[in-house]
N, C-alpha and C positions, 0 to 999 in steps of 0.2 A: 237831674235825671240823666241816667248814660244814653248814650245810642243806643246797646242791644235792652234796654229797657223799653225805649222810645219805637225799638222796629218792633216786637213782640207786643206792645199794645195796640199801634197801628194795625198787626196782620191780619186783627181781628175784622176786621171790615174787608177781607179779601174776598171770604166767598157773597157777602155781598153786591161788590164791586164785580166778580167775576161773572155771576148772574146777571148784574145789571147789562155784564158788556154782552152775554148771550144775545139777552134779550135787543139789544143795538142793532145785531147783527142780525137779528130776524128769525132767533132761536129761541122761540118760545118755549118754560118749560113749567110744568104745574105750581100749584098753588102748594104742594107739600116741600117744594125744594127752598121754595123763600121762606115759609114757617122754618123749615132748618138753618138757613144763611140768617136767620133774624136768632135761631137760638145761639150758634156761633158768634155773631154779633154783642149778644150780651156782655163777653168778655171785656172786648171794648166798650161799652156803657160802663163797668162798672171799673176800667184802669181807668177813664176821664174823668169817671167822678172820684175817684181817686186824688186826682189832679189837683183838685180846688179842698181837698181837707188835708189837716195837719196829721203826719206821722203817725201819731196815737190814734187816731180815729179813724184808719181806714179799713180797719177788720169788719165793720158791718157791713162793708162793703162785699168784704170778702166772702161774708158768711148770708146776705143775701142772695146773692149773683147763683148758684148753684142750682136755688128753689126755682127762681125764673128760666133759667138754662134748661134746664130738663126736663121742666112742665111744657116748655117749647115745642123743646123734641119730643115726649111722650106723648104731647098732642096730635101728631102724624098717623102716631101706631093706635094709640089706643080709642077705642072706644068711650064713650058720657062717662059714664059710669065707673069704670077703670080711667080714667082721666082723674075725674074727683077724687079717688082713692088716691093716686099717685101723688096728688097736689097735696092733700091733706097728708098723708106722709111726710111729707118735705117739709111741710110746715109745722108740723110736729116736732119732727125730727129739729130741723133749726131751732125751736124756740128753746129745747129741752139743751142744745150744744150751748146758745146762751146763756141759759139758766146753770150748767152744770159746769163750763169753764171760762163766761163772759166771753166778750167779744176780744179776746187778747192775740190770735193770732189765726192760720187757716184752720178750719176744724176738719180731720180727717174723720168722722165718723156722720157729718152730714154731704161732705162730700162723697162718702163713699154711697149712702144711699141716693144721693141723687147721679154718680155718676155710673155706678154701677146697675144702680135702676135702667138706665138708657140701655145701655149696654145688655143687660138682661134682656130687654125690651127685645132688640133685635139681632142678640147670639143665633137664636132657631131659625130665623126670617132669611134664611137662605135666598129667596129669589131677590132679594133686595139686590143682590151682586156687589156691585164696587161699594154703592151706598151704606153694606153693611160691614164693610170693609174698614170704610171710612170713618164712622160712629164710633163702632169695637178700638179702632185704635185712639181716637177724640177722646172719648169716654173712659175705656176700659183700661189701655196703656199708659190714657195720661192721669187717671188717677193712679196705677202704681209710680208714676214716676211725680206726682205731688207728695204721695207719703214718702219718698226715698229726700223729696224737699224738707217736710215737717220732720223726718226723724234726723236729717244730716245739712240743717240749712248752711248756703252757702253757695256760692256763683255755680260751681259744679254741678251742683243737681238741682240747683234752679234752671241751669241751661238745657240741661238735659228734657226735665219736665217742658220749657219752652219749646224745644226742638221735635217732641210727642205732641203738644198741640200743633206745632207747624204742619206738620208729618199727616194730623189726622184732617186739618185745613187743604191743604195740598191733595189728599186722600178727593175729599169731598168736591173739590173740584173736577179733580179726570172724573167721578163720579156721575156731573151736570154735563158732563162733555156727551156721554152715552147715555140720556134718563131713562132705556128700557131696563126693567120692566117698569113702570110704573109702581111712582109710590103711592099709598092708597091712606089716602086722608079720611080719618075715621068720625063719620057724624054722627052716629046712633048715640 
């Protein structure tokens, strides 16, 4: 494993880590910003388990991590019911990129419904402010810049795509720094 490997799985644990220092410091912030810093997270869960499987086998990886990532996020915005639907989506969606091109490499058509899904989610969510700043570029920039990965791989535009999730991490922090307006964690 190289270094810019090894810091780009680590960074995933930043907005957790940066949350957690909030909260140290006697900045407490809702319960919908850690639901988010646990979606961002996921990344990291799914390079470590990475870690401990052979080469060939880490694309389930790949092609899980997505469903959980989003359903994370889309659990903030949405509603029971529209929740359900989103989740079942995703899981559709996955099973069908399985069945239609095996678990061989990232699949760009279940990421794009999960990550465009989010991204959809809160394009319109104007008051959100920085927070929807944040998402849109997490989400929505960094799945164009994973298909620029799938169609052209190589350090290049793996970097690139790396540097869009830094970008939407980074984002999501000044984000915690200001948590008005409130994000509104959806229980119906």
């Amino acid at each position: 494993m190289t270094l810019a490997e090894e810091v780009t799985h680590q960074m995933g644990l930043v907005p957790l880590v940066w949350l957690a220092g909030l909260h140290l410091r006697g900045q407490r912030r809702a319960a919908q910003y850690w639901w988010l810093a646990a979606a961002l997270l996921v990344s990291w869960l799914a390079d470590t388990a990475s870690h401990f499987l052979e080469p060939g086998d880490r694309w389930p990886v790949v092609i899980a991590y997505p469903v959980l990532q989003s359903s994370l996020a889309g659990a903030v915005f949405l509603g029971r019911r529209e929740r359900l639907q989103f989740v079942a989506a995703l899981v559709v969606v996955g099973v069908v990129a399985i069945l239609w091109r095996g678990a061989e490499g990232p699949d760009v058509v279940l990421s794009a419904v999960a990550s465009l899904g989010v991204a959809g989610i809160v394009v319109d969510r104007w008051a959100l402010g920085r927070m929807r700043t944040a998402l849109l570029v997490y989400f929505g920039l960094g799945w164009v810049c994973l298909v620029g990965y799938a169609l052209w791989p190589g350090y290049p535009s793996w970097a690139v795509y790396q540097i869009a999730r830094a970008a939407g991490m980074a984002l999501f922090c000044w984000a915690c720094l200001h948590p008005a307006p409130s994000l509104t964690l959806e229980r119906a």
